[in-house]
C-alpha positions as CSV (number, residue, x, y, z in Angstrom):
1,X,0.0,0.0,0.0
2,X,1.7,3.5,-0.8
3,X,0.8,6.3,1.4
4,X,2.3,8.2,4.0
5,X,3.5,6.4,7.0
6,X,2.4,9.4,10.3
7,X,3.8,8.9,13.7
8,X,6.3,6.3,13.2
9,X,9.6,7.6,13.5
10,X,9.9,6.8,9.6
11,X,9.2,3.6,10.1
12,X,6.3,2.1,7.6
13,X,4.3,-0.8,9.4
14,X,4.1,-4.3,8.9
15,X,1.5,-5.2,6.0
16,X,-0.7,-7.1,8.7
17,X,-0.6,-4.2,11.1
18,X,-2.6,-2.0,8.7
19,X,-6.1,-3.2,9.2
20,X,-8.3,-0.9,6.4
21,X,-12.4,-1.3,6.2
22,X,-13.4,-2.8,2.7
23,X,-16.3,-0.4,3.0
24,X,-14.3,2.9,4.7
25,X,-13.9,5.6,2.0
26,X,-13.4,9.5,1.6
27,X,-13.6,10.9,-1.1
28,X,-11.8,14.6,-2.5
29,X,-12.8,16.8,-5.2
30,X,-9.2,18.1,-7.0
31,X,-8.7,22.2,-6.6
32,X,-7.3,21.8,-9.8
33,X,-9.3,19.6,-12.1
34,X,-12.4,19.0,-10.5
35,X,-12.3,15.1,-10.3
36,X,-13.6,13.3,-7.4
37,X,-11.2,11.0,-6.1
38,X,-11.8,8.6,-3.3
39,X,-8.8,7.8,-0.6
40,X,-9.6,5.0,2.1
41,X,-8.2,5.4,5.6
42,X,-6.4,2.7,7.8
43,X,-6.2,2.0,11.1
44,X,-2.8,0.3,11.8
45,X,-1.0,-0.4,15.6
46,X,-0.2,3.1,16.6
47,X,-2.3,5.4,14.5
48,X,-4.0,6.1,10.7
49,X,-2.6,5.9,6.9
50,X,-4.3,6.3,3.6
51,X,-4.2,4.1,1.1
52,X,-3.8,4.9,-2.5
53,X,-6.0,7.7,-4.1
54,X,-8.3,6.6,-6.6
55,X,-10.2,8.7,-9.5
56,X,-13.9,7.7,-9.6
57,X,-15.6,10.9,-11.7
58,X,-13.9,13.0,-13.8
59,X,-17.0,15.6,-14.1
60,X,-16.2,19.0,-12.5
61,X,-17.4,18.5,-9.1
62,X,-16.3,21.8,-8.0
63,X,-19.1,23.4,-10.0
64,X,-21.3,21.9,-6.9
65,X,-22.3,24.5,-4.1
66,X,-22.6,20.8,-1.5
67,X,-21.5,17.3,-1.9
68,X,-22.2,14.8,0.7
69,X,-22.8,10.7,0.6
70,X,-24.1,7.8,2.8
71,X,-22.9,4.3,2.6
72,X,-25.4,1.3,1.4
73,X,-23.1,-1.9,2.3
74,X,-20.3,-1.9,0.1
75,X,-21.6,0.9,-2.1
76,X,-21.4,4.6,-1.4
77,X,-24.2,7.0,-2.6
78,X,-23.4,10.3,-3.2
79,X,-25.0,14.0,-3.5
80,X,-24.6,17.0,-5.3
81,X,-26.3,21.0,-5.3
82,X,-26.0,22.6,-8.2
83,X,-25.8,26.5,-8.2
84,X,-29.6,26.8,-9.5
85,X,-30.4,24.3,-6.7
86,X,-30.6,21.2,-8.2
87,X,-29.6,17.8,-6.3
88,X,-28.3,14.9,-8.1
89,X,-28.0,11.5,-7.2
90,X,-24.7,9.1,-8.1
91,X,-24.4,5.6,-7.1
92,X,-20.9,4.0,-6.5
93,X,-21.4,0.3,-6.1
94,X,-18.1,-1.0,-4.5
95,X,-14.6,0.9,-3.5
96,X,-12.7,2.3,-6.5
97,X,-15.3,2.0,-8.8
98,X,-16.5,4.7,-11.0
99,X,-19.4,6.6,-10.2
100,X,-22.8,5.9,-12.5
101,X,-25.4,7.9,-14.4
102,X,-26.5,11.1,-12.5
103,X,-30.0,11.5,-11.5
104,X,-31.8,14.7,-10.8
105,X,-34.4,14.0,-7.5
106,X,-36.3,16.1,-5.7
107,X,-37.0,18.2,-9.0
108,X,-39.7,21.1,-7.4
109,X,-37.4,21.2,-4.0
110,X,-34.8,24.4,-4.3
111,X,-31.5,23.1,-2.1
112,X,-29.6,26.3,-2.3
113,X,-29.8,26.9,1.7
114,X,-27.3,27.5,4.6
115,X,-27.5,23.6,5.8
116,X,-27.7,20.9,3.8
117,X,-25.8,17.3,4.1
118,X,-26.9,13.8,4.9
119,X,-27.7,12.9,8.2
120,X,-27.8,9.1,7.7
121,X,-28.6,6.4,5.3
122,X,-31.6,7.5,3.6
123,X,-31.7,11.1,5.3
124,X,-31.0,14.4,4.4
125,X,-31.5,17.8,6.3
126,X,-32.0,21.3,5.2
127,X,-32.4,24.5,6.5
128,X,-31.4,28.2,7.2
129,X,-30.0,30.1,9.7
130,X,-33.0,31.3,12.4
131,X,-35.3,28.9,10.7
132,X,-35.9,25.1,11.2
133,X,-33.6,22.2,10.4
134,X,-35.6,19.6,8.4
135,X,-34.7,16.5,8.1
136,X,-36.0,14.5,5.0
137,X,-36.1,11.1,3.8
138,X,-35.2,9.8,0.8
139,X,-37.1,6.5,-0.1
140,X,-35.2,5.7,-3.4
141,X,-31.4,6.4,-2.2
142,X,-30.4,2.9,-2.9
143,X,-31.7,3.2,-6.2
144,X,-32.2,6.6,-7.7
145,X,-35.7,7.3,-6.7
146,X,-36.8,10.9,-7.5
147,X,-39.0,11.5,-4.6
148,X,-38.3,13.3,-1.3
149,X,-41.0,13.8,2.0
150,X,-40.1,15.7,5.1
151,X,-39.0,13.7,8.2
152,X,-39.2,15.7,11.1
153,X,-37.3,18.3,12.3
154,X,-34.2,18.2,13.9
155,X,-33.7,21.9,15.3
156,X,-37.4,24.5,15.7
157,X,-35.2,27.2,15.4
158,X,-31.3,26.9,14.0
159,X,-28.9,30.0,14.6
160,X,-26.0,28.5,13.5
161,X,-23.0,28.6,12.1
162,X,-23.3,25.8,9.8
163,X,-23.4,21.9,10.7
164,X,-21.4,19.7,8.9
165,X,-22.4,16.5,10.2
166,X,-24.6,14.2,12.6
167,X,-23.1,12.6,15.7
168,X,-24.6,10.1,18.0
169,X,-27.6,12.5,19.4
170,X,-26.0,15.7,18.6
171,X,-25.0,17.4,15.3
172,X,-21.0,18.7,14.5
173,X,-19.9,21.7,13.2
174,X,-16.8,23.8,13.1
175,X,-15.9,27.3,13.3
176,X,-13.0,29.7,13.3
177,X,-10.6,27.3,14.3
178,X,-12.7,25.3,16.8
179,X,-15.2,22.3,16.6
180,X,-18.4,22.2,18.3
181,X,-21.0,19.2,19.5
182,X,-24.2,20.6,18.9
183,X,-27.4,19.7,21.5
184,X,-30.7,20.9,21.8
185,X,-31.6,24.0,23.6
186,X,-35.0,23.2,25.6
187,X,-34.9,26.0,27.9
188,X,-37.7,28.1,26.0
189,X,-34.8,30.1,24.1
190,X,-35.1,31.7,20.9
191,X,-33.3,28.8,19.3
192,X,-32.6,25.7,20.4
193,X,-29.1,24.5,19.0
194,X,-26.6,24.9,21.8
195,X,-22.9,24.4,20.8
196,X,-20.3,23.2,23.0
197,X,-16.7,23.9,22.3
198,X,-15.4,20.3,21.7
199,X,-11.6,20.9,20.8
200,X,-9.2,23.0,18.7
201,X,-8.5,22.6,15.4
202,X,-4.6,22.3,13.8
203,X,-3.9,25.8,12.4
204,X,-4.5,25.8,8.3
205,X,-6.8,23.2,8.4
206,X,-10.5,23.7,6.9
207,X,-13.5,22.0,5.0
208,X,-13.8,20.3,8.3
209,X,-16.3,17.4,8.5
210,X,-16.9,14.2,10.4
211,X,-19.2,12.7,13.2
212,X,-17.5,14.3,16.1
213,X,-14.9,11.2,16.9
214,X,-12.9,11.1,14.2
215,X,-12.9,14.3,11.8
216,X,-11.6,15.3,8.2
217,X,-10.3,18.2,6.3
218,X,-8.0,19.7,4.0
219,X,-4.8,21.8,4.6
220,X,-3.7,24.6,3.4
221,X,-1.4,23.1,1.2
222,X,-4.0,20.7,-0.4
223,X,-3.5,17.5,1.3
224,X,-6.3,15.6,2.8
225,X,-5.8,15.1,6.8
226,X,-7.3,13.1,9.5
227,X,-7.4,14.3,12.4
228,X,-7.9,12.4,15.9
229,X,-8.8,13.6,19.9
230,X,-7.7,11.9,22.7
231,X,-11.1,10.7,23.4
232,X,-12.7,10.6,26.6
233,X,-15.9,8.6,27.8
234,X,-16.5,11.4,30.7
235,X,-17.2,14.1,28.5
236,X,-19.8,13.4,26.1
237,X,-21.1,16.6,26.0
238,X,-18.2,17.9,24.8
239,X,-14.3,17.0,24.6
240,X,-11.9,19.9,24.9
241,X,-9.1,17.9,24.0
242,X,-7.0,19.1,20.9
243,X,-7.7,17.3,17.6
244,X,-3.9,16.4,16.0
245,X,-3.4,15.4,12.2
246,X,-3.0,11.5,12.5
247,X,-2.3,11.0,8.5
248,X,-2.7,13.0,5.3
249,X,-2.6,11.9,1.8
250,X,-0.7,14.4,-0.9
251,X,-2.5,16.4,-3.3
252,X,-4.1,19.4,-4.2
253,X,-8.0,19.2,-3.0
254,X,-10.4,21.7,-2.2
255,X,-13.2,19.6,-0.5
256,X,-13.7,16.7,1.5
257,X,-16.5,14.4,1.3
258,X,-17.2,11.6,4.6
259,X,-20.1,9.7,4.2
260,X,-22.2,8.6,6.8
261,X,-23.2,4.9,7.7
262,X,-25.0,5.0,10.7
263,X,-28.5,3.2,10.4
264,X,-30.1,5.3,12.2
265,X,-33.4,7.5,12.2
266,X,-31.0,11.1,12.7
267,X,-31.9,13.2,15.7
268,X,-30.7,15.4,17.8
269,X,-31.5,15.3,22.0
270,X,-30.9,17.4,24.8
271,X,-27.0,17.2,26.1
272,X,-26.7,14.5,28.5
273,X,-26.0,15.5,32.4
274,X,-22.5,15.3,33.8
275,X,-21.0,15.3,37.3
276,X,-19.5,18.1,38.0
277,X,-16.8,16.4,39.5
278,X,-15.6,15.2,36.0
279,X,-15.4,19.1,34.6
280,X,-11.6,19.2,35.3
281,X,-11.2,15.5,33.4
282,X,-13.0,18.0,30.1
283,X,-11.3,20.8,30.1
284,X,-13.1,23.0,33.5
285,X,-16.3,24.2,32.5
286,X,-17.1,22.2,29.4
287,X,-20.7,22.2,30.0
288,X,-21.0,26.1,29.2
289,X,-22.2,26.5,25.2
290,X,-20.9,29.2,23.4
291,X,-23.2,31.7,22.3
292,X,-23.2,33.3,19.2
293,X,-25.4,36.2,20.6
């Protein structure tokens, strides 16, 4: 496997010590070209690697205003917003392979707003700032069905900034330089997405994504990182830990693109209570959101 060997002291690991998911992908759309690549991470003894990048669409995908995807088994399904608000639907069927025919779904839905990504298999949300967070569901997503229905609603009323991602219970996002769990506000407020500082962010590093316990982005030089926290079962409201680049893999992108696989219904809950004896282990007074206000 050629990729870059992080945190070894030089030293490239053993073949059998690099254990990579047949399923786990990323994939990157090229600053330069456009292409969508896909890169697959690896968990060996000590810490990550990526394996080889691999070309699977040579369309321009940086013409797209959003790209997101969702795993079904083996394939990957992913998402794209047109300028003019279109959304179209590509179907990957196992790793490396190319992507196939685009389809155009949800034709009389406009999805040029602040939010929108998938929140799970089947599930997309969309929404603006100071307005609700929809979540929708997607019956054909294995397939290329064209219709759409709404789902619930994950936040009454979002202030933002911008999520990124779903977690378990809570939503992620990122914002100058720092990323945030987000839980629901029920105090009667006049929105109900509180964010949580949950650790800073290497300098340089943006188009931050992920599900909150491992994240992805791209520095400033073009290589796609991933980045790691020390993690810590005592703060689940938030973790003020530092993330740290774990591995990168060399080129020039602009975006990153993590799909999401849990097989969930999404949702976002209250944040869970936490002894106050356990602030210290989370960085003090973790359990104070930031507010944008």
């Amino acid at each position: 496997m050629a990729s870059l060997a992080i945190g070894f002291g030089g030293a490239t690991p053993a073949a059998a010590d690099v254990q990579c998911d047949a399923v786990a992908r990323v994939f990157a759309v090229d600053a330069t070209t456009g292409h969508l690549a896909e890169i697959r991470p690896c968990r060996t003894v000590r810490t990550w690697e990526f394996g080889p990048t691999v070309v699977v669409d040579r369309a321009d995908w940086r013409l797209y205003s959003a790209v997101f995807a969702m795993y079904d088994g083996d394939a990957a399904v992913l998402y794209a917003v047109t300028t003019t608000g279109e959304l179209w639907w590509r179907r990957q069927d196992a790793p490396g392979a190319a992507t196939g025919t685009p389809v155009r779904i949800a034709g009389d839905v406009d999805w040029r707003h602040d939010v929108v990504l998938a929140t799970g298999p089947g599930y997309l949300a969309l929404g603006d700032y100071d307005t609700p967070l929809r979540a929708y569901r997607h019956g054909g997503w294995t397939t290329g069905g064209t219709a759409v229905a709404q789902d619930g609603v994950l936040f009454g009323t979002f202030h933002g900034p911008a999520v990124t991602a779903m977690g378990s219970g809570f939503a992620v996002g990122s914002w100058d330089g720092m990323h945030y769990r987000v839980w629901r506000n029920q105090s009667g407020a006049a929105h109900d997405d509180l964010w949580y500082p949950s650790g800073p962010l290497p300098a340089g590093v943006h188009e931050v994504t992920g599900d909150g316990t491992l994240l992805y982005g791209v520095r400033s030089g073009g290589e796609v990182v991933l980045l790691t926290q020390r993690q810590n079962i005592a703060c689940r409201v938030a973790n003020r830990a530092d993330w740290h680049v774990a591995a990168q893999a060399p080129g020039h992108f602009g975006r990153v693109v993590v799909p999401v696989g849990a097989d969930t219904t999404p949702s976002v809950v209250p944040p869970p209570p936490v002894d106050p004896r356990l602030y210290p282990l989370c960085g003090g007074a973790q359990n104070s959101p930031w507010e944008w206000q």
